[in-house]
N, C-alpha and C positions, 0 to 999 in steps of 0.2 A: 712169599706172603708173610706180615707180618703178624704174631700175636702178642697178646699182652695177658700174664699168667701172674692174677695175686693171689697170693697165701698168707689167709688169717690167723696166727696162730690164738688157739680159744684162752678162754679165761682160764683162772686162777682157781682149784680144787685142793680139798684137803690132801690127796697121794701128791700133788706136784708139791704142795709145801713140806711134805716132811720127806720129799725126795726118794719117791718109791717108783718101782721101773713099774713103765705101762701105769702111769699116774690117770687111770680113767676114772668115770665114778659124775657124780651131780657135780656139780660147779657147788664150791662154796658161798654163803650168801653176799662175802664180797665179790666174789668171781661175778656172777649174776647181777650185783647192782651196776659193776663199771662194767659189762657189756651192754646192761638195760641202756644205761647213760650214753652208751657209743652209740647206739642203735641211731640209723639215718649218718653218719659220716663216714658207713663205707663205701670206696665207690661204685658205681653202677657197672654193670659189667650184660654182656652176652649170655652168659649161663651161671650159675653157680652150683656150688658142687662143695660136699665134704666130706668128710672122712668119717667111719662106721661107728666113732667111741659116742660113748653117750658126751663127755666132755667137750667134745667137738659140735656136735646136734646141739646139744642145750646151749651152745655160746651160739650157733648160726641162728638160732629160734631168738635167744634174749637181744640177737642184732637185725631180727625181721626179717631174717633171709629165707626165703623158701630154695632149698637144696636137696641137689638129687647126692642120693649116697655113692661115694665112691668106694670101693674095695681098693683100690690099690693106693688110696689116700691113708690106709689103715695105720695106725701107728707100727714101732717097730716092734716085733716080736721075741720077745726075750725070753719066751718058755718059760722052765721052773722058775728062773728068778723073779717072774710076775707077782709084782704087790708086795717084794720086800724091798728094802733101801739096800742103797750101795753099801755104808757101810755092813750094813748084817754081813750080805752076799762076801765081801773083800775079808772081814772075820771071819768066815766056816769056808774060804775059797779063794785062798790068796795069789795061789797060781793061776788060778780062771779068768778071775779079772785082770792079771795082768796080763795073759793071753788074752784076752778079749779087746782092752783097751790099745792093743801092741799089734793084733794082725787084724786084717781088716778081711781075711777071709773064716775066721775062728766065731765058733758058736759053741760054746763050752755050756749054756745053758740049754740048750737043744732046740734052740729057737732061731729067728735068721742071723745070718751074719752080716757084719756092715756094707758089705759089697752086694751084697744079696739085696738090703732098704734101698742101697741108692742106684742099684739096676734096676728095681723094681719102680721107683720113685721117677726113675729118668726117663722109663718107658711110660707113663704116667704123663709126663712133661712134654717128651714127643711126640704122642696121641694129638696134646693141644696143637701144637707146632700143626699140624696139619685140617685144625679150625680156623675160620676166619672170627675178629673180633678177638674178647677179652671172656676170659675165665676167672671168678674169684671164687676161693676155695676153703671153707674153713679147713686147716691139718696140721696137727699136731707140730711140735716143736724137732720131732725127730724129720718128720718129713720136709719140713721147711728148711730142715740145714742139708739135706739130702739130695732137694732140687738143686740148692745152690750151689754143692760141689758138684753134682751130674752138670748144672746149666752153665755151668765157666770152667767144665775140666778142671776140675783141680785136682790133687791127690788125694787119696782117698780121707787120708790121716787129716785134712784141713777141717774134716764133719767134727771133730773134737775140740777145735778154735773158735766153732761159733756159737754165738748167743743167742736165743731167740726170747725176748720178752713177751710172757703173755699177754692177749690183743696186742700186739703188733701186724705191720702193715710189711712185708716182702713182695718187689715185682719185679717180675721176670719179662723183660721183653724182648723179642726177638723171632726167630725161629730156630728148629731144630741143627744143633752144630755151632750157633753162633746168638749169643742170650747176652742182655746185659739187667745186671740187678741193680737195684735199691732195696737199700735194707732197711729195715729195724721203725717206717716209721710207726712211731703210736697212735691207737684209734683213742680219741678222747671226745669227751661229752662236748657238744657245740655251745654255746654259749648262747644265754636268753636274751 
């Protein structure tokens, strides 16, 4: 059986712009007006579904989605260093981060490790795999690169190569074991 699994990554907040871990919080007033503007050109789907931050809620709401929460959409858990920027963290914790950014089993903030988001993330992914139809999902930028190396095997270490732009379009088709993605595209306002 085939399904079809897309992942919205939400708008734009002040934590993601000044590059602070676990960037949750209200959407910026531009975050909010380019998802208002997207709203109606995402696609229709079977179910939808988002992840618990408010950042994620308030872009499915500003894009008219009515979404059931998911827990295991949750972004990634970074414990204490929640709600500081990297550099702070990499200034008072220079071996942390690069243990952190080096082993994909290391949690130096006491929070998950990167094997941990995308075990979590994969089992998430293979849930769907076992739905008929399509799933779209508002979730975070961690999770959206997380499906992607669970949904194509990659190494672990390839979750550090990808980008995810806010409101972006990611979709995962396939079933469980064997996915093919499209990435990155952008949701943008339709045209009057």
């Amino acid at each position: 059986m085939t399904v079809r699994v897309m992942l919205v990554s939400p708008a734009m907040n002040a934590a993601l712009r000044e590059a602070r871990f676990d960037g949750d919080g209200p959407l910026d007033r531009a975050g909010e007006q380019r998802a208002r503007a997207a709203a109606g050109t995402t696609p229709t789907a079977g179910r939808y579904a988002s992840g618990p931050s408010e950042r994620c809620l308030r872009t499915a709401e500003a894009l008219g989605l009515a979404v059931r929460h998911e827990p295991d959409l949750a972004d990634w858990d970074l414990g204490r260093w929640r709600g500081l920027r990297l550099d702070e963290v990499a200034g008072r914790e220079p071996e942390a981060v690069a243990e952190w950014l080096g082993d994909p089993v290391a949690a130096p903030h006491g929070g998950e490790s990167l094997r941990d988001l995308t075990t979590r993330v994969g089992g998430w992914l293979a849930a769907q795999a076992d739905a008929e139809g399509s799933v779209l999902a508002v979730a975070g930028p961690s999770v959206v690169r997380a499906a992607v190396v669970h949904g194509l095997a990659l190494p672990t270490a390839a979750f550090w190569r990808l980008d995810v732009a806010p409101l972006s379009l990611t979709e995962l088709s396939g079933r469980s074991g064997r996915w093919n993605v499209r990435l990155g595209q952008q949701l943008t306002a339709r045209d009057s």
